[in-house]
BALOBA-1460 file (C-alpha; in Angstrom, 3 decimals):
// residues 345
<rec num="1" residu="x" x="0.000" y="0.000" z="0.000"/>
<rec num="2" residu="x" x="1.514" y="3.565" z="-0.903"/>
<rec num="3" residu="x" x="1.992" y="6.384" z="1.030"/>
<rec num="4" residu="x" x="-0.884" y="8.660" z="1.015"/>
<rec num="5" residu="x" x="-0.250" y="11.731" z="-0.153"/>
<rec num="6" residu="x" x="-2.357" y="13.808" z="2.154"/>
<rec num="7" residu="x" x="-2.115" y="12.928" z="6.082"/>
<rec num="8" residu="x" x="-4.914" y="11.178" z="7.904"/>
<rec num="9" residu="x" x="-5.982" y="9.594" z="10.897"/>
<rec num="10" residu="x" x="-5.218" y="5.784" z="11.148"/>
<rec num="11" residu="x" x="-7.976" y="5.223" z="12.581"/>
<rec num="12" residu="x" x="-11.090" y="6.557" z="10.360"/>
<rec num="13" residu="x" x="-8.962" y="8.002" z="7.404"/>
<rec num="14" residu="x" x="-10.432" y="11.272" z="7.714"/>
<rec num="15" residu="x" x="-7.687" y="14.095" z="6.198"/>
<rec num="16" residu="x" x="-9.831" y="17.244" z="7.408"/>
<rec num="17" residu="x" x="-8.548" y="19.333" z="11.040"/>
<rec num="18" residu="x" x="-6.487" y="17.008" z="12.604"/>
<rec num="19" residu="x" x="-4.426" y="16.948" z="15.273"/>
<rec num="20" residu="x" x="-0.485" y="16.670" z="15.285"/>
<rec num="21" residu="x" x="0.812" y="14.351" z="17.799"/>
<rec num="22" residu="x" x="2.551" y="16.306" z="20.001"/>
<rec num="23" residu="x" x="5.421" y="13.849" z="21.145"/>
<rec num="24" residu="x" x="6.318" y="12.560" z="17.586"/>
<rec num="25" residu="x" x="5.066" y="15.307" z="15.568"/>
<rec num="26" residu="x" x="4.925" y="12.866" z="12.401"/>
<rec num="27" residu="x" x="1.359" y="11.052" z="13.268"/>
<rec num="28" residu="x" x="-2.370" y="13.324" z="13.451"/>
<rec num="29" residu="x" x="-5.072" y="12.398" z="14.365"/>
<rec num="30" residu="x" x="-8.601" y="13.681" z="14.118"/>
<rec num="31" residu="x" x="-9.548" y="14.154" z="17.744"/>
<rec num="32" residu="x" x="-8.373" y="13.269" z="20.852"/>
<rec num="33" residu="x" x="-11.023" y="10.068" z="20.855"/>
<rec num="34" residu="x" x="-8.795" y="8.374" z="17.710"/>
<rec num="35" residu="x" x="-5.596" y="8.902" z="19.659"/>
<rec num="36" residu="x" x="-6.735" y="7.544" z="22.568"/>
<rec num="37" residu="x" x="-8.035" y="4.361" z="20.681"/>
<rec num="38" residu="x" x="-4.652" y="4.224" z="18.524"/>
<rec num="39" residu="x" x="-2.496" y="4.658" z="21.666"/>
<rec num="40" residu="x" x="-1.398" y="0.650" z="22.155"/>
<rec num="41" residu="x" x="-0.203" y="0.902" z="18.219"/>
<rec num="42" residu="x" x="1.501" y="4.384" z="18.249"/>
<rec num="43" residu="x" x="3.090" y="4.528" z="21.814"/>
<rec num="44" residu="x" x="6.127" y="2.447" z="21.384"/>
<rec num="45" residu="x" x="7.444" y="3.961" z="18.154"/>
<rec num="46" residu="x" x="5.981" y="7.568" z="19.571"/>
<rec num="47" residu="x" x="8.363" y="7.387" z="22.763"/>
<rec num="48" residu="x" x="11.217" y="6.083" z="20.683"/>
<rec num="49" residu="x" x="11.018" y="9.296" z="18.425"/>
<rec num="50" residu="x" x="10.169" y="11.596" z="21.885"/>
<rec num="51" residu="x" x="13.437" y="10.123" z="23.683"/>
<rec num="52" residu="x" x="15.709" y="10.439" z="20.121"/>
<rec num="53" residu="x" x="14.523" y="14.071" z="19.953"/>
<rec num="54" residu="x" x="15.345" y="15.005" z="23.728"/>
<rec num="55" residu="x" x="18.679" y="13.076" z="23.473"/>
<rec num="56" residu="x" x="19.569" y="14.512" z="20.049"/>
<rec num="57" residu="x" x="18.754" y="18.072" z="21.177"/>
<rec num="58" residu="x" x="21.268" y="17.663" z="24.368"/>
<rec num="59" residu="x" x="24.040" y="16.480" z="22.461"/>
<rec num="60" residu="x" x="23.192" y="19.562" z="19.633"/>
<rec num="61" residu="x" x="23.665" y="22.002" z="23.095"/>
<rec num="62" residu="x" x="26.799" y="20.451" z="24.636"/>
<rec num="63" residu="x" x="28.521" y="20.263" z="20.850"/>
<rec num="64" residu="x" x="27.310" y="24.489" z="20.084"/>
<rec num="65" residu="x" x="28.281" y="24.866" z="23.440"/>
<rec num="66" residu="x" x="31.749" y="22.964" z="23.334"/>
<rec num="67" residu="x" x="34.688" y="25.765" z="23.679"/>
<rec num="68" residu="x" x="36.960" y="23.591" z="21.652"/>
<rec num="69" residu="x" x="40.242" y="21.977" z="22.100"/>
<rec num="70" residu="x" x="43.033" y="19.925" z="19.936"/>
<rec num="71" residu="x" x="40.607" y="17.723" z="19.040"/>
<rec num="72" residu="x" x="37.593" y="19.508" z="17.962"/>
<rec num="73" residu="x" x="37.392" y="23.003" z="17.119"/>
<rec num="74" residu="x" x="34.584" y="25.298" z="18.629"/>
<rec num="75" residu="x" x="31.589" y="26.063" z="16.155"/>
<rec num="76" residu="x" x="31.921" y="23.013" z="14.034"/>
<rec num="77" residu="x" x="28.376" y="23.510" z="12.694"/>
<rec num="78" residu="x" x="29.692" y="26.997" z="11.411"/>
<rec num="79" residu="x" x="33.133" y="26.203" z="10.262"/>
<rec num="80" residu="x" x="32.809" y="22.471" z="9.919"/>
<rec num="81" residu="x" x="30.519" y="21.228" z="8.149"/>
<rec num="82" residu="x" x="31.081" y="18.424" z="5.306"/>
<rec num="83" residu="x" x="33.779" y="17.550" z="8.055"/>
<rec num="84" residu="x" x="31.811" y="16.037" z="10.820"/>
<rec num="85" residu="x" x="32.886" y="12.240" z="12.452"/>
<rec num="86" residu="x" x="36.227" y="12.992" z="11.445"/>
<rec num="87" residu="x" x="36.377" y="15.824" z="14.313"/>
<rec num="88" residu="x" x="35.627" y="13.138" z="17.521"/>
<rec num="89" residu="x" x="33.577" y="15.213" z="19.429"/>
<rec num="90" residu="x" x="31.024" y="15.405" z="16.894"/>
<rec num="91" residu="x" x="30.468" y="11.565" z="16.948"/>
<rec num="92" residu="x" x="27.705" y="11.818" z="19.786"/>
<rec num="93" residu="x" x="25.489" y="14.284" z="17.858"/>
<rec num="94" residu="x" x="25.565" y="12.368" z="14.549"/>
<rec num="95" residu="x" x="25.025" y="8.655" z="16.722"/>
<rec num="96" residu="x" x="22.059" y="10.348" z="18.059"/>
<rec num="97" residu="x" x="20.989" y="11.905" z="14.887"/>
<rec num="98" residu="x" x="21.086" y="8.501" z="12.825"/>
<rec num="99" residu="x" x="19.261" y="6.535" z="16.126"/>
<rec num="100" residu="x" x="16.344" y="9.602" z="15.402"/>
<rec num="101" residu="x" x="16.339" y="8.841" z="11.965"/>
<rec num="102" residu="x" x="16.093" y="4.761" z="12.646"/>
<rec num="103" residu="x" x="12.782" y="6.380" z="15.205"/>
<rec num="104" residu="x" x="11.040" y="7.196" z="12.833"/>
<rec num="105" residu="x" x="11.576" y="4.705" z="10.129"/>
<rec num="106" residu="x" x="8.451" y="3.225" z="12.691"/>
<rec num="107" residu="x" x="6.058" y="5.324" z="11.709"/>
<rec num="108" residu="x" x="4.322" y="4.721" z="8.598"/>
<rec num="109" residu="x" x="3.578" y="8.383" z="7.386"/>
<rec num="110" residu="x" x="4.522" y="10.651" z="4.998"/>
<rec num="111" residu="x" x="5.656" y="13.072" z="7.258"/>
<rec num="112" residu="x" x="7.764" y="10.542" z="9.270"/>
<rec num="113" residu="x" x="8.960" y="9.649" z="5.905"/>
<rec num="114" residu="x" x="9.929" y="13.387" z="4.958"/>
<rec num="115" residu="x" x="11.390" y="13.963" z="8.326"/>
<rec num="116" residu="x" x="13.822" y="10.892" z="7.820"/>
<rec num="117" residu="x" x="14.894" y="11.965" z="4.600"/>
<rec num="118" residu="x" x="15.574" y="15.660" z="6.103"/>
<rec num="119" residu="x" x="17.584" y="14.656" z="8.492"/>
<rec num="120" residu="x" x="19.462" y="12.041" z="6.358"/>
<rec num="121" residu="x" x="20.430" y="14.345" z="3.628"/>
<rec num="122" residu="x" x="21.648" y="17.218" z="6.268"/>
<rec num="123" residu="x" x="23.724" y="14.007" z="8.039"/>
<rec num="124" residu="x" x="25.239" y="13.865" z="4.495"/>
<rec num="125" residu="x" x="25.610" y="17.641" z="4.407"/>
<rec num="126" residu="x" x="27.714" y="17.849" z="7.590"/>
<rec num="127" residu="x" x="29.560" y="14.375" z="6.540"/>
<rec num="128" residu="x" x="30.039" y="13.627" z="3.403"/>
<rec num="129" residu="x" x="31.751" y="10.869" z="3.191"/>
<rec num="130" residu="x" x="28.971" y="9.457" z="4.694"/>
<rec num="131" residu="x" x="30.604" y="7.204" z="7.851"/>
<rec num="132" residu="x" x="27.466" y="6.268" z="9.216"/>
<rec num="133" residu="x" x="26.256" y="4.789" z="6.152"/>
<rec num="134" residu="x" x="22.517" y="6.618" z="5.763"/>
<rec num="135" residu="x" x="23.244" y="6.505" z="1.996"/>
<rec num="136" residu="x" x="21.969" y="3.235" z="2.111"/>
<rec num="137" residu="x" x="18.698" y="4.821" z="3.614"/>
<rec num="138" residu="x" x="17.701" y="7.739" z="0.966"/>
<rec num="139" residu="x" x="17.237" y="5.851" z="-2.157"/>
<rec num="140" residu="x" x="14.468" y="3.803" z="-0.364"/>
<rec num="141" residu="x" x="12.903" y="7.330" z="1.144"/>
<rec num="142" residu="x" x="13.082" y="9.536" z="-1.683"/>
<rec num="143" residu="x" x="10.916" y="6.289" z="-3.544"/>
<rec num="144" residu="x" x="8.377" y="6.776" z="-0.695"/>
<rec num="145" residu="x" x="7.838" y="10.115" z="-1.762"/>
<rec num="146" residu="x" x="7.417" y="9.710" z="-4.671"/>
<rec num="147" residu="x" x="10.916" y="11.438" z="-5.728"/>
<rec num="148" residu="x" x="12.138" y="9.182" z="-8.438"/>
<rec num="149" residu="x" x="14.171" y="11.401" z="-10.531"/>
<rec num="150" residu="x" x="15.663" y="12.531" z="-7.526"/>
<rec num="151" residu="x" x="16.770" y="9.276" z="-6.003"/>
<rec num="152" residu="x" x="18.186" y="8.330" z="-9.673"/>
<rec num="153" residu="x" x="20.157" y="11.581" z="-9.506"/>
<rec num="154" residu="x" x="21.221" y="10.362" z="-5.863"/>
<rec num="155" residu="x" x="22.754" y="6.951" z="-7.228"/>
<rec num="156" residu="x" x="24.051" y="8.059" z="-10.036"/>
<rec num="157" residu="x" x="26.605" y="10.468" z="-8.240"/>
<rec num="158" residu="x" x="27.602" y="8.063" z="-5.633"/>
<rec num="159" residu="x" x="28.337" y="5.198" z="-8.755"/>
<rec num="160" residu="x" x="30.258" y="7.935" z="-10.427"/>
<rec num="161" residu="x" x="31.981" y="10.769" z="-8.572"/>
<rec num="162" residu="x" x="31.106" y="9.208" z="-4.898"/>
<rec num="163" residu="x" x="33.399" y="6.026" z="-6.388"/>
<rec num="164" residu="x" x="36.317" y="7.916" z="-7.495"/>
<rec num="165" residu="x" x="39.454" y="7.017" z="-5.573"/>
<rec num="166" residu="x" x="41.121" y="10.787" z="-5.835"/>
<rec num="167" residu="x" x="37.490" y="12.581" z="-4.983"/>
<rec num="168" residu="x" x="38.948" y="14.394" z="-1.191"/>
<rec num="169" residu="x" x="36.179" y="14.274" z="1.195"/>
<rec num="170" residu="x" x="37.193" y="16.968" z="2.801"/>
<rec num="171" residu="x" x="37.412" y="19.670" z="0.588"/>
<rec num="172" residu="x" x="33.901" y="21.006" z="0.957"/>
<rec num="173" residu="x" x="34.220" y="23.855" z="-2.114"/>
<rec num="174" residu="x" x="34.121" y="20.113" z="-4.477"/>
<rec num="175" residu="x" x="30.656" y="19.590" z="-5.607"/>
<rec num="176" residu="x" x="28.793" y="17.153" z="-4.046"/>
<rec num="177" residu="x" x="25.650" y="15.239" z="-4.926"/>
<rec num="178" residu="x" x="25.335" y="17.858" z="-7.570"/>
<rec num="179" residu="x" x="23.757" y="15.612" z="-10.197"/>
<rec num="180" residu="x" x="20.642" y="16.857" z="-11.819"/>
<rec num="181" residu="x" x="17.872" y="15.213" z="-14.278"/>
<rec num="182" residu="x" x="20.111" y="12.097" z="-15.227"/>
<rec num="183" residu="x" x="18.804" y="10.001" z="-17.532"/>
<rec num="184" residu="x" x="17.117" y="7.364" z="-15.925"/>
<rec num="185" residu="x" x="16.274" y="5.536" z="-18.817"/>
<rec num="186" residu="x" x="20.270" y="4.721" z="-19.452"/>
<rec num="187" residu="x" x="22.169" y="1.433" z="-19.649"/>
<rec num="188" residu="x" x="22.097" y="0.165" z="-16.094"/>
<rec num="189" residu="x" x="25.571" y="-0.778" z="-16.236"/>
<rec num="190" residu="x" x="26.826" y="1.596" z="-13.314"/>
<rec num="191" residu="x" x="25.108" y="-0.260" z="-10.889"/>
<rec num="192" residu="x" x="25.704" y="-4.162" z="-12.149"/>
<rec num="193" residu="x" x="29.290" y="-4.422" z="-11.787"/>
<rec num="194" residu="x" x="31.808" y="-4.680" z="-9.574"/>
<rec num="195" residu="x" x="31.888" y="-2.415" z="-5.869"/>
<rec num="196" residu="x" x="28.185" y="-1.103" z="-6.620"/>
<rec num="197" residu="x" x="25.682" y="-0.176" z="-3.737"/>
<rec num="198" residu="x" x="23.614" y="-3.033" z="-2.989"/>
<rec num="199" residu="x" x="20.791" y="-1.105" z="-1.539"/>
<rec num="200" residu="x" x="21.786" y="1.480" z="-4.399"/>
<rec num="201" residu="x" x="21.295" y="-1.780" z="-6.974"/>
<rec num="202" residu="x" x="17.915" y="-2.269" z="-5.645"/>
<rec num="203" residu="x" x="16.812" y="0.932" z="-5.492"/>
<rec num="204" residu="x" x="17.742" y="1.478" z="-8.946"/>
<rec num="205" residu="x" x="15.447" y="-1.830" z="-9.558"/>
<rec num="206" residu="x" x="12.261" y="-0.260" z="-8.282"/>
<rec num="207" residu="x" x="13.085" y="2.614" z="-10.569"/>
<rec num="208" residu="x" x="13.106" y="1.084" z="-13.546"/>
<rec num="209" residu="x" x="9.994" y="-1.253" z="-12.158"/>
<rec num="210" residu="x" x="8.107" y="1.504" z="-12.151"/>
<rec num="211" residu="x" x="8.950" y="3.578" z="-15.151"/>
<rec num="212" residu="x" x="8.390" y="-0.239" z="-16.809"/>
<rec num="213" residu="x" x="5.009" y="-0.019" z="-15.071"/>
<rec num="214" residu="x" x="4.245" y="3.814" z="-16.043"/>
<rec num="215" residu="x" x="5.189" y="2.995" z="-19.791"/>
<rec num="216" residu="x" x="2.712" y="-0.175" z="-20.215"/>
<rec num="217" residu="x" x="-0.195" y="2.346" z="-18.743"/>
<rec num="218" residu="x" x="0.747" y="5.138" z="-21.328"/>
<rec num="219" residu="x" x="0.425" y="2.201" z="-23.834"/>
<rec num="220" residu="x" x="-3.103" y="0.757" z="-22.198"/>
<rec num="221" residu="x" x="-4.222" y="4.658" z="-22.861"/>
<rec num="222" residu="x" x="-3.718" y="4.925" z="-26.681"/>
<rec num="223" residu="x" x="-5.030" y="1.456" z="-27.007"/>
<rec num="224" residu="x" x="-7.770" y="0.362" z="-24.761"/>
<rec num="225" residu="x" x="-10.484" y="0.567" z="-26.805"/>
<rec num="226" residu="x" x="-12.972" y="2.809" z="-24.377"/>
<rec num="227" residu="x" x="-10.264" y="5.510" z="-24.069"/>
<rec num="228" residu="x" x="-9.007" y="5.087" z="-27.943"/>
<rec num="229" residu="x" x="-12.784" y="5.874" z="-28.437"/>
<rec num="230" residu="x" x="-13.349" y="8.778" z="-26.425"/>
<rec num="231" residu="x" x="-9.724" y="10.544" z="-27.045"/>
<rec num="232" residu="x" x="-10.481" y="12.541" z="-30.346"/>
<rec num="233" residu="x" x="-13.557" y="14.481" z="-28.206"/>
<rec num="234" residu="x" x="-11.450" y="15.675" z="-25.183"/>
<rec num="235" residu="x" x="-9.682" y="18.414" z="-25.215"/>
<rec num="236" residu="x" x="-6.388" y="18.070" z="-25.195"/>
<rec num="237" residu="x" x="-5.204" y="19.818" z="-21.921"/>
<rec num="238" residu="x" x="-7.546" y="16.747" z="-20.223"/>
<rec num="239" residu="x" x="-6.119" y="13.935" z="-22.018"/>
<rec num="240" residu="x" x="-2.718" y="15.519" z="-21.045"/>
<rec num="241" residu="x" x="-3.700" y="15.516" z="-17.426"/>
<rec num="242" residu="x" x="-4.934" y="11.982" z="-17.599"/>
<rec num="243" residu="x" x="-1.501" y="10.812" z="-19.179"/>
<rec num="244" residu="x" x="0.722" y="12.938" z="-16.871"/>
<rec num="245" residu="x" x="-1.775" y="11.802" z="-13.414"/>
<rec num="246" residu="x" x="-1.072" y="8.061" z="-14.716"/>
<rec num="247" residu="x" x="2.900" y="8.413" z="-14.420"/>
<rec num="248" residu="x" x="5.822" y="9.538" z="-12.552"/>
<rec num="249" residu="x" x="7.474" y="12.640" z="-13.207"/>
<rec num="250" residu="x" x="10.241" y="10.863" z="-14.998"/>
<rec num="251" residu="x" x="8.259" y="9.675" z="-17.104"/>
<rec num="252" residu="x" x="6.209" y="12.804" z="-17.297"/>
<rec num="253" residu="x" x="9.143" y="14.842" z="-18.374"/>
<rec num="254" residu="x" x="10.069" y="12.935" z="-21.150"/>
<rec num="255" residu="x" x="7.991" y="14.476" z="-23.801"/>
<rec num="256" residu="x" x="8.886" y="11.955" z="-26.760"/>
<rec num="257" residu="x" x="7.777" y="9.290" z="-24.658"/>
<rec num="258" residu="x" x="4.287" y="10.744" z="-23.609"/>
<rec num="259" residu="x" x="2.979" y="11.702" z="-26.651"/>
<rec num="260" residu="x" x="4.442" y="8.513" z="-28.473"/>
<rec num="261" residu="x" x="1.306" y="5.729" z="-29.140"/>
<rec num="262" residu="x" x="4.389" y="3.182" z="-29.604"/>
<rec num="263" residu="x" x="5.753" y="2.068" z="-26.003"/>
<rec num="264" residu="x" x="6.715" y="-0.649" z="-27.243"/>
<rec num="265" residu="x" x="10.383" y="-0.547" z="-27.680"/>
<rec num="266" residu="x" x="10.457" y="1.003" z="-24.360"/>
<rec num="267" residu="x" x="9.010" y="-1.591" z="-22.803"/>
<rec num="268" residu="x" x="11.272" y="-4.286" z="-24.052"/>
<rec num="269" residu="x" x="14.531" y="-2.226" z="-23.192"/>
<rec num="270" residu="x" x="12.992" y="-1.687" z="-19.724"/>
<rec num="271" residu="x" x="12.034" y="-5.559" z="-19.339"/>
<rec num="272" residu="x" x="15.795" y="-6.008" z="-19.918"/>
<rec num="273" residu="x" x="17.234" y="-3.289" z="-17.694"/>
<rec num="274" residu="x" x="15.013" y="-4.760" z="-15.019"/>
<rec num="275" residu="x" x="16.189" y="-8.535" z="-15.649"/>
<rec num="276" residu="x" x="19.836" y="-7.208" z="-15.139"/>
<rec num="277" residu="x" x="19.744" y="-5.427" z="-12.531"/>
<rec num="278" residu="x" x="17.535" y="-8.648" z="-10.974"/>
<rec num="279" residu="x" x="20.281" y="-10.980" z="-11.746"/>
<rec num="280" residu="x" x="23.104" y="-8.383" z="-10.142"/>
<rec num="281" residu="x" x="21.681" y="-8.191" z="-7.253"/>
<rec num="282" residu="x" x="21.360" y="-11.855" z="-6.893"/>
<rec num="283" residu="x" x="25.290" y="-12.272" z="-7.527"/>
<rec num="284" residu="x" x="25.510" y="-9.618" z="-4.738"/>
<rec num="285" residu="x" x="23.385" y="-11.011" z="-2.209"/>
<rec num="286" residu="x" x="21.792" y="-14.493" z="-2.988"/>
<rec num="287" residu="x" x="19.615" y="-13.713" z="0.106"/>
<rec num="288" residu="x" x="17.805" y="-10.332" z="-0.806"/>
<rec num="289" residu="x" x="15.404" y="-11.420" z="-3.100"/>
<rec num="290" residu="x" x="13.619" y="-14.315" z="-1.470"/>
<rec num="291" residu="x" x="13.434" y="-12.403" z="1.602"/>
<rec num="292" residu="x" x="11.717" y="-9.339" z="-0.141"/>
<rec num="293" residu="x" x="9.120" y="-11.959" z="-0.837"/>
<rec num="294" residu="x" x="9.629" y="-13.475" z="2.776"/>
<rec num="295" residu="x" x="10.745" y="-11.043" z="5.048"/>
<rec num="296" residu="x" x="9.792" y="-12.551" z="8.511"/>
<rec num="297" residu="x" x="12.414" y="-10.915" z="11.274"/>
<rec num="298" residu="x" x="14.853" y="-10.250" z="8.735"/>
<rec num="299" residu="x" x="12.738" y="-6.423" z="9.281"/>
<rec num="300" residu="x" x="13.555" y="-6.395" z="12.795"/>
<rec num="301" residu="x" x="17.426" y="-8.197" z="13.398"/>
<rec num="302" residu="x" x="19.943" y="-5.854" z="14.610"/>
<rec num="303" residu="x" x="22.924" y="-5.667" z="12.480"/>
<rec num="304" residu="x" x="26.080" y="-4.437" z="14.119"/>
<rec num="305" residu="x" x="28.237" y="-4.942" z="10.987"/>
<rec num="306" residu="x" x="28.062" y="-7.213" z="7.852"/>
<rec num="307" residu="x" x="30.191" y="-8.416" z="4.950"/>
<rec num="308" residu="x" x="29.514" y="-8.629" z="1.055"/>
<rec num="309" residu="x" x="26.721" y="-11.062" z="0.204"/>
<rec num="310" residu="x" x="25.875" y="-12.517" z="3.831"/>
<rec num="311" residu="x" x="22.353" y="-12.596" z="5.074"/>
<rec num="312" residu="x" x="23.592" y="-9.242" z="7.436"/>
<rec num="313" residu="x" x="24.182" y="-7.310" z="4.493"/>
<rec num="314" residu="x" x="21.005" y="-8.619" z="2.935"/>
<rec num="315" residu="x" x="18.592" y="-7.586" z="6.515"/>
<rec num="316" residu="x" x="20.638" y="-4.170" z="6.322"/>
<rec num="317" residu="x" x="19.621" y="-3.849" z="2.815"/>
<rec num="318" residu="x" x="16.190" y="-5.072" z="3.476"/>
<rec num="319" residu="x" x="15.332" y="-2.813" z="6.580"/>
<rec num="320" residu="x" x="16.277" y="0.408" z="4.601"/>
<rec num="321" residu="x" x="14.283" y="-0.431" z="0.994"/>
<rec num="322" residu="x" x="11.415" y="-2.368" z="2.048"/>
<rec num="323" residu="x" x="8.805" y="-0.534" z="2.483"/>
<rec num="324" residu="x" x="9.825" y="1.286" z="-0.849"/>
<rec num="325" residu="x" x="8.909" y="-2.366" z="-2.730"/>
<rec num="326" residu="x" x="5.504" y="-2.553" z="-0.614"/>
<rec num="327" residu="x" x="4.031" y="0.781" z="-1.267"/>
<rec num="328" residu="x" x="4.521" y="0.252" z="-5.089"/>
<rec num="329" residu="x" x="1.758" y="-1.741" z="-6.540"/>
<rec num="330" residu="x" x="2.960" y="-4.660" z="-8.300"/>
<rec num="331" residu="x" x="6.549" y="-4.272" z="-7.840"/>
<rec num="332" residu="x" x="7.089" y="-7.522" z="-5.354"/>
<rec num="333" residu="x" x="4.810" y="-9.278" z="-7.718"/>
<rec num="334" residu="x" x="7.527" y="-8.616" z="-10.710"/>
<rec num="335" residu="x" x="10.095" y="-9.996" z="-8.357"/>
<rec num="336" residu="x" x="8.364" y="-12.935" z="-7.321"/>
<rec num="337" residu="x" x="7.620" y="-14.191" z="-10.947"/>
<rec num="338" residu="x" x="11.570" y="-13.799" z="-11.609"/>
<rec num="339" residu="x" x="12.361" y="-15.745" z="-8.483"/>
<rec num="340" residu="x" x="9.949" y="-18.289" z="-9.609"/>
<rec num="341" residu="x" x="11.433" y="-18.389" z="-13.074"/>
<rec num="342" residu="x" x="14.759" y="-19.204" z="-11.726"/>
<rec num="343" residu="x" x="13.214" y="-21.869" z="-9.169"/>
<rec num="344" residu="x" x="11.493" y="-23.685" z="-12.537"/>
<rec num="345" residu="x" x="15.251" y="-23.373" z="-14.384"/>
């Protein structure tokens, strides 16, 4: 089930003058009745996001507040940032940053979803190069939202400049994640070789799943024979809207591919993209597919480190992009006729 794209209250779905939780600030409600009834459900995640906010606002005071000494400076979030977990003291704040961001990865909502991705991307902002590892987390969130151009734009600079060996991570006046409107329709070769990002891999999977999808709807609209029918009396700024409310924006900005009544060769080049990247991730991680279909605890294990292709890396990899798969209709049905493919081979 996706994310819905207005808030509402879990209880009765209404989206009209609710009421923002006041301890988690990413759930609402539409009275006071609703909360009450929801409380067994929200409370544990809800005090898990109450006691990462308290604890990550004390360590933000005692690190603005820090006077500095030989091994980290005074006003590091003025002078250092892009440098942070290098300079020791800073290593509290950004624990207790990432622990908030693994908070509210609980909560189901958009705005728990946005708030994650916030604090992610500003994480990266005052580290990049990233020693905490939430690059594995933003592909998955900006899919949530619905971002897909600009979690292909994410990928794509971490398989290209994030993987050169000479890029300095400290010198903050180098551009960084400064890739725009790449071409997501490209050879997916970046991200089957060699030292690619698994969860990067996968993410990158669910792309192209769903431009794949987005393409055989454009291609259902020129030729179902109801809409085929109809099409010559609507104007044309409503049959526009009806093709651009049917796909994602990558899709949507690709004018030659809106307005083409042939999706055909699109489709097949997708269908192939899609099998490779299937089949690399499988050589990566043997374990990640079957337990997309199966997840079980895999969602819940606590990973404390992992190497290349063991069932840690695949639960890692799992925790940060699953919900990604489930909110996209169809997508873990895709995966689960290729799994049974290779089970009948």
């Amino acid at each position: 089930m996706s994310l819905s794209p207005q808030p509402s209250c879990p209880v009765c779905s209404k989206q009209e003058k609710l009421l923002l939780c006041k301890a988690c600030k990413v759930q609402r409600y539409c009275g006071r009745e609703h909360q009450t009834v929801d409380r067994d459900n929200h409370k544990k995640a809800c005090k898990g996001i109450k006691k990462a906010l308290q604890d990550l606002d004390e360590e933000e005071q005692k690190l603005r507040a820090f006077p500095g000494d030989f091994m980290t400076p005074a006003n590091v979030f003025e002078n250092n940032a892009g440098q942070f977990w290098g300079i020791v003291g800073t290593r509290p704040y950004m624990s207790s940053r990432f622990a908030l961001v693994e908070a509210l990865l609980k909560v189901k909502t958009r705005a728990a979803v946005q708030s994650c991705l916030d604090h992610v991307m500003d994480i990266l902002r005052l580290c990049r190069s990233d020693n905490l590892g939430v690059r594995d987390f933003a592909p998955a969130l900006f899919l949530r939202l619905g971002k897909d151009q600009e979690c292909y734009d994410f990928v794509k600079w971490w398989a290209t400049t994030g993987r050169r060996g000479n890029y300095d991570w400290g010198n903050t006046d180098l551009p960084y994640l400064d890739v725009r409107d790449a071409d997501a329709f490209e050879a997916c070769d970046l991200y089957t070789g060699r030292y690619t990002e698994l969860s990067h891999t996968v993410a990158v999977t669910l792309i192209k799943t769903r431009m794949l999808h987005d393409l055989r709807s454009l291609q259902d609209f020129t030729t179902t024979t109801t809409l085929a029918s109809i099409a010559p009396q609507l104007p044309q700024e409503i049959l526009d809207n009806i093709r651009g409310q049917s796909v994602s924006a990558i899709i949507a900005s690709k004018v030659e591919i809106m307005y083409n009544n042939d999706q055909g060769p699109a489709i097949e080049e997708l269908k192939v993209q899609v099998k490779e990247l299937y089949e690399a991730v499988k050589k990566e991680n043997k374990h990640l597919w079957p337990a997309l279909l199966r997840p079980g605890n895999n969602l819940t294990a606590r990973v404390a480190g992992y190497a290349n292709g063991t069932k840690e890396q695949m639960q890692l990899v799992l925790q940060c992009s699953y919900d990604s798969w489930v909110e996209t209709p169809g997508a873990i049905d895709l995966i689960r006729e290729q799994v049974e493919n290779d089970a009948g081979n």
